[in-house]
N, C-alpha and C positions, 0 to 999 in steps of 0.2 A: 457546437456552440463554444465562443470561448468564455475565459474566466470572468472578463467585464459583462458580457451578454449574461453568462448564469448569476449573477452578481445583482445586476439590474432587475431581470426578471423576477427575482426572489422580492428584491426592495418594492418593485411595484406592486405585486400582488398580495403580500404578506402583510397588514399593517402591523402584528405583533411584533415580526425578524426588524421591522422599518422602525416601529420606536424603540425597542431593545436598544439598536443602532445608534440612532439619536439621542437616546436618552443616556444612556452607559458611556457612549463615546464621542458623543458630540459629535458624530461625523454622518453626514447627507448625502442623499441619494448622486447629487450632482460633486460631489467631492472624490470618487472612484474614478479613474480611468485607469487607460490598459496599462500605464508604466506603473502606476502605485499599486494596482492589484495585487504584481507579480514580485515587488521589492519587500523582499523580510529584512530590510535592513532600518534602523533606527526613520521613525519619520513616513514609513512605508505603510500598506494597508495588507501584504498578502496574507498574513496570520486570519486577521479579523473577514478579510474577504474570501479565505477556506472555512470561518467559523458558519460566516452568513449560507455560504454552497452548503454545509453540511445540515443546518435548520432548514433550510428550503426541502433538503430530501427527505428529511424527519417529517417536513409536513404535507408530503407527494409534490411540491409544486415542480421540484426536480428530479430527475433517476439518476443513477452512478453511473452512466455510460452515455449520457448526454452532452454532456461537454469536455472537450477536453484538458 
């Protein structure tokens, strides 16, 4: 799986990881895709889209070796 796929998966099924999200950062489900997942540069989301992969595993929706 990759990063937008664990990314998504996590927003769809978590409504807590999904308002967190929304709520803290103003940012929505449809606002992720594959180039901003992965840019830790100013304006980018990868930070906050390894924070969401890591709450998904916290709450089994994801494993550590399911995506890469």
């Amino acid at each position: 799986m990759e990063k937008l796929e664990a990314v998504q998966k996590v927003l769809r099924f978590s409504n807590s990881i999904r308002n967190w999200c929304e709520g803290n950062h103003s940012i929505y489900f449809d606002d992720f895709d594959e180039q901003n997942v992965n840019d830790y540069n100013s304006g980018g989301y990868g930070d906050l889209a390894d924070e969401i992969i890591e709450r998904g595993i916290k709450e089994n929706l994801l494993e550590e070796n399911e995506f890469e």
